[in-house]
C-alpha positions as CSV (number, residue, x, y, z in Angstrom):
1,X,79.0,118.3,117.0
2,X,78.1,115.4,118.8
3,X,80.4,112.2,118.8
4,X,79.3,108.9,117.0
5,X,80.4,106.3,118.7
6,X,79.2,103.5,116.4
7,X,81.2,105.0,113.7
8,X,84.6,106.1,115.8
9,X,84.8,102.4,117.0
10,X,84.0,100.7,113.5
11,X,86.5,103.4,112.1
12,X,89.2,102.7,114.3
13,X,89.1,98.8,114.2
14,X,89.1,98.9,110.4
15,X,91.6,101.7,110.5
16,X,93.7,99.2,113.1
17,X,93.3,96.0,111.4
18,X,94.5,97.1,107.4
19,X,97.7,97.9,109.0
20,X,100.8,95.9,109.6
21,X,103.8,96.0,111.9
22,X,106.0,96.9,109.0
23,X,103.9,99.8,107.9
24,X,104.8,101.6,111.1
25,X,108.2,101.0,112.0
26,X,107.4,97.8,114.0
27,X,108.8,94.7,113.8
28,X,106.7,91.4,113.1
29,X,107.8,88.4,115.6
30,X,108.0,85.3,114.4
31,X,104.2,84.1,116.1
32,X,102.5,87.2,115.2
33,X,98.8,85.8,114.7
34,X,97.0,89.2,114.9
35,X,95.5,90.7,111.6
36,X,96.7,94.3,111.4
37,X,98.1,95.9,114.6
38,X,97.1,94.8,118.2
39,X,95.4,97.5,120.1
40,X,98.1,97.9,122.6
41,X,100.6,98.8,119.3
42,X,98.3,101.6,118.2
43,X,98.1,102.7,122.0
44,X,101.7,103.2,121.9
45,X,101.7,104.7,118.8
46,X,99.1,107.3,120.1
47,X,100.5,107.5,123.5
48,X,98.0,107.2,125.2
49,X,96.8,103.6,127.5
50,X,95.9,100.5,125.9
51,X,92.7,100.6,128.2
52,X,92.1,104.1,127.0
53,X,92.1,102.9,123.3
54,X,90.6,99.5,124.3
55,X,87.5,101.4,125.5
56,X,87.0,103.9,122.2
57,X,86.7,100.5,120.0
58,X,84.1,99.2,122.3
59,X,81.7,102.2,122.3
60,X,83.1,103.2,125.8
61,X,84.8,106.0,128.1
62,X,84.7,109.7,127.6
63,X,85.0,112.2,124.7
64,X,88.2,112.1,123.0
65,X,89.9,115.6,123.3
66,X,91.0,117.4,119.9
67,X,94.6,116.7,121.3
68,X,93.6,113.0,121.2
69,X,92.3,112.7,118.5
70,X,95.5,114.3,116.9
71,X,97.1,112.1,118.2
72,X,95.4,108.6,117.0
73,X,95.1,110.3,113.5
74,X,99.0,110.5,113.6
75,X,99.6,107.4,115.6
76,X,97.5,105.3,112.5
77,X,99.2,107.1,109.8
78,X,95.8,108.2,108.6
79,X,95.6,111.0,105.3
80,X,94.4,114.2,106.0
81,X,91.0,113.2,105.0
82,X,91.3,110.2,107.0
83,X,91.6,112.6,109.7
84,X,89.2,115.1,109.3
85,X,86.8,111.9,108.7
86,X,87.9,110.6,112.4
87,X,87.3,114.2,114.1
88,X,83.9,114.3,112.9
89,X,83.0,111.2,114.0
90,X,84.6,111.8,117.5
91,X,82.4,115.1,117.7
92,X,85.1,117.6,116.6
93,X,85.7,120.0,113.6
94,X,88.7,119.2,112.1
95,X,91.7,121.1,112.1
96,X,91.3,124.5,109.2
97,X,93.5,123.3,106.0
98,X,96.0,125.7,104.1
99,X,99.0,127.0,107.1
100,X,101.7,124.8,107.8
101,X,101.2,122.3,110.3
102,X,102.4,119.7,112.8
103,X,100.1,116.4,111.1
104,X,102.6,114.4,109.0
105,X,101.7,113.0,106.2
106,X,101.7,108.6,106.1
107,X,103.9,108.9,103.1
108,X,106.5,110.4,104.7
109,X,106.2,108.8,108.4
110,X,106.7,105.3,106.0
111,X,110.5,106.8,104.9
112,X,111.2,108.3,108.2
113,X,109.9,104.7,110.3
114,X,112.9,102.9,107.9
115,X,115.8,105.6,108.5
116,X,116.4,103.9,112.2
117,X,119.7,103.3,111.5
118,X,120.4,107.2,110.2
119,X,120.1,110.4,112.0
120,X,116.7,112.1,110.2
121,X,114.4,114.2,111.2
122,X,111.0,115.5,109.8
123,X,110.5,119.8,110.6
124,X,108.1,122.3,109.9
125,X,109.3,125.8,107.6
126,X,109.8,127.2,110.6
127,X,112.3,124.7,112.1
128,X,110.2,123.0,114.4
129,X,111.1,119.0,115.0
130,X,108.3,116.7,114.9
131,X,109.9,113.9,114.6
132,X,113.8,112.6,115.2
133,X,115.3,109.2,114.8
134,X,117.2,107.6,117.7
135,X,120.6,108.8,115.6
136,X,119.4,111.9,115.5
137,X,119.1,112.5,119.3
138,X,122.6,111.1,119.8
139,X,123.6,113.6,117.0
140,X,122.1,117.0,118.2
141,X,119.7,115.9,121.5
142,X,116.4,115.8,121.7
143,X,115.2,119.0,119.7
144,X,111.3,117.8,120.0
145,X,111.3,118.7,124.1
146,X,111.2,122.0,123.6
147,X,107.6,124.3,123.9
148,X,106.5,127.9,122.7
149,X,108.4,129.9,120.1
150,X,111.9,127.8,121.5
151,X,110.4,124.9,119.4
152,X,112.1,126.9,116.6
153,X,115.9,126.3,115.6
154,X,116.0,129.9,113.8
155,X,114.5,131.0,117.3
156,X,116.7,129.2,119.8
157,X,119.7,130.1,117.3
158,X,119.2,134.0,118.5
159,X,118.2,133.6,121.9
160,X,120.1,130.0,123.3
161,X,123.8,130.7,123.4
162,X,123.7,126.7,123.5
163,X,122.0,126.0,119.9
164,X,125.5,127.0,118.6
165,X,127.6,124.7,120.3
166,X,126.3,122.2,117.9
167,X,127.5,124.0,114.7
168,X,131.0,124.6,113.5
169,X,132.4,128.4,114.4
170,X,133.2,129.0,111.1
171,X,129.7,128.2,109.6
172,X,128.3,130.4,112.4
173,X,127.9,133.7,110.2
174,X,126.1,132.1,106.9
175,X,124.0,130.3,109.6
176,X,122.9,133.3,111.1
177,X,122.1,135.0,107.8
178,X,120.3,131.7,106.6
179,X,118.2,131.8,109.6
180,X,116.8,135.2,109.0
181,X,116.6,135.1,105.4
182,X,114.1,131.7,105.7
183,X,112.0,133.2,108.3
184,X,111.2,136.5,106.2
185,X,110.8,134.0,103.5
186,X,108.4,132.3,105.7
187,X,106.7,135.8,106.9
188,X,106.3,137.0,102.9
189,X,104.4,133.8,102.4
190,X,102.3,133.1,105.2
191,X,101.3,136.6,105.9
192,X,100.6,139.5,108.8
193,X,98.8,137.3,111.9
194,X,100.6,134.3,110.9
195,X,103.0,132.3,113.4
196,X,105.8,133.6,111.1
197,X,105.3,136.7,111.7
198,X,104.7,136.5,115.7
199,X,107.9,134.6,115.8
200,X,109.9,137.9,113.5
201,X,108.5,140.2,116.5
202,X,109.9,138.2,118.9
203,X,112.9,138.0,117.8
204,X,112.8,141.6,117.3
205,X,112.4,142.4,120.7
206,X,114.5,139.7,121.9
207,X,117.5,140.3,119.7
208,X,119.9,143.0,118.6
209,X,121.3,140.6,116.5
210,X,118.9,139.7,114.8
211,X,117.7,143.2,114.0
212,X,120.8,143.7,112.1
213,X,120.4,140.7,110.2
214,X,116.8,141.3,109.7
215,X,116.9,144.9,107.9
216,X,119.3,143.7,105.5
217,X,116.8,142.3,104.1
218,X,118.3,139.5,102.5
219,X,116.3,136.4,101.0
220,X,116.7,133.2,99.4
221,X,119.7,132.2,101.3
222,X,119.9,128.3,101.0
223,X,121.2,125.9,103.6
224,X,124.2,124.2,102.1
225,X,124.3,120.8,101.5
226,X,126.9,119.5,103.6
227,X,126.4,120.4,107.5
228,X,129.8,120.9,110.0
229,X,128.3,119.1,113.8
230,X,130.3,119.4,116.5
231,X,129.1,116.7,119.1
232,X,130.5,116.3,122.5
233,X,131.0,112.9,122.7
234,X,132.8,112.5,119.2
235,X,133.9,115.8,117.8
236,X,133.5,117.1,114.6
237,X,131.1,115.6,112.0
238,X,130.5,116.4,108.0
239,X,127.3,115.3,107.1
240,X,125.8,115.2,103.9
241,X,122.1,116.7,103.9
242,X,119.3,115.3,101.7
243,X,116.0,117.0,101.7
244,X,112.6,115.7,100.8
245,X,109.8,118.2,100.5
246,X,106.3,117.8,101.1
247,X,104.4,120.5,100.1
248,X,101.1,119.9,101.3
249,X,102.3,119.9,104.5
250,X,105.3,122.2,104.2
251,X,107.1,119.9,106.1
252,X,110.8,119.0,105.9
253,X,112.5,115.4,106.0
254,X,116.1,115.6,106.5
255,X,118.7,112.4,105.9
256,X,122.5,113.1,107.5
257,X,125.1,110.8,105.7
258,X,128.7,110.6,105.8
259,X,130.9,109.6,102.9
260,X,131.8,105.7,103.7
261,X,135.2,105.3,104.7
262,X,135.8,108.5,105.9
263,X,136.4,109.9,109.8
264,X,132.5,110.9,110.1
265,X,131.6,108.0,108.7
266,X,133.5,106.2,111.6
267,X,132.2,109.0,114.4
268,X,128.7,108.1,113.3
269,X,129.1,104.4,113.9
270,X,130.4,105.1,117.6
271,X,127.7,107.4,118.1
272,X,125.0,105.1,117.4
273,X,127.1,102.3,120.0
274,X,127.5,105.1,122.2
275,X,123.7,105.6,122.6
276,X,120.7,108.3,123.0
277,X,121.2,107.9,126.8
278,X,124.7,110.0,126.7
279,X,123.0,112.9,124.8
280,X,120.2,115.3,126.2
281,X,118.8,118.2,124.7
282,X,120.3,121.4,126.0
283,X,118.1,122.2,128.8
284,X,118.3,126.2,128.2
285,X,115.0,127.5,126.8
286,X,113.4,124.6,126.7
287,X,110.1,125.8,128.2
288,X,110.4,129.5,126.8
């Protein structure tokens, strides 16, 4: 496919102007004159250079990669046939429809931009962070650092002593069974060949553990609702999960709350005065 400039840069201004500050998390100033966003906020939002962006509006610069253009689909909070739309137009096929994947949906990127004050995160079936609010990291680390099949919680939680830390001892063995019971789930749905499935055989290899757990057979073991933490800056947490499901995407948006008044309510307001900058993710299979 060959890439239309005309269009991309028309697409991408019109894209760029219909949207304000407030539809993407961003605050408006007081002497905000701009129509829509300014070109270095979608920049940001795309990570990538303003001057990199500046140039696509203006006809300019090089190809867009796939990876790119990924990422300015998810940085405008475009649909999915927004997106295929801009792929085309930037000389790409778009991405195949129908397996879980990694593009969020606008709808839910608007809930999760509003939740900065809350520890959410948005994951894939497979456990997989995409997204984490500044909370969040203070709450468990940074779980989006990680790469490969480590990207997985239901992975790490067989293969990264460290992953536990994070979770009550006493919740350890219904986590363990909940883990393996989603990912056969996952497997039964998505099929031989899937990413599923390569990440059961890895686990197979990689854990005896999980072997047990695995030809037991079990299924449609259910996370509980309330969630025991253990954080090392302020202990022991019980947080109340709330789930929204998107189905087209088979994505995940999870809300943590603590009952007002109560000690986790309290540990959650130090945490977020305490800061992302005290809490890392745990460095251990982070680039398996």
């Amino acid at each position: 496919m060959v890439i239309d400039r005309t269009g991309l840069a028309e697409f991408l201004r019109l894209r760029r102007e219909s949207l304000q500050p407030e539809d993407v998390g961003l605050p408006r100033g007081r002497r905000r004159r701009t129509s829509g966003l300014r070109r270095e906020e979608v920049a940001s939002l795309c990570h990538m250079s303003a001057d990199y962006y500046a140039r696509l509006e203006r006809e300019r610069g090089p190809q867009p990669s796939e990876q790119m253009v990924a990422s300015i689909a998810q940085g405008l909070h475009l649909s999915l046939d927004e997106r295929d739309h801009l792929f085309r137009l930037a000389g790409h096929h778009p991405p195949v429809r129908g397996e879980a994947g990694e593009y969020i949906s606008p709808g839910m990127l608007r809930i999760f931009d509003r939740l900065h004050d809350t520890p959410a995160e948005i994951v894939t079936e497979l456990g997989e962070t995409l997204r984490q609010t500044p909370l969040a990291v203070a709450l468990t680390g940074d779980l989006t650092v990680y790469s490969g099949p480590a990207r997985s919680l239901g992975y790490r939680w067989f293969t990264d002593p460290a992953t536990r830390q994070l979770y009550a001892p006493a919740d350890h063995p219904f986590l363990t069974r909940m883990f393996a019971s989603g990912l056969r789930g996952v497997v039964t749905l998505r099929g031989p060949g899937s990413r599923a499935a390569h990440l059961a055989d890895l686990l197979l290899a990689r854990s005896e553990e999980f072997r047990e757990v695995w030809d037991d057979h079990e299924v449609g073991v259910r996370p509980h609702e309330v969630k025991h933490f253990v954080n090392p800056q302020v202990g022991a947490l019980e947080l109340t999960c709330q789930t929204l499901i998107d189905p087209g995407q088979s994505q995940y948006l999870l809300v943590y709350t603590a009952v007002p008044g109560s000690e986790s309510y309290e540990k959650l307001q130090l945490l977020s005065v305490i800061g992302t900058h005290l809490r890392g993710a745990p460095t251990e299979g982070a680039a398996s």
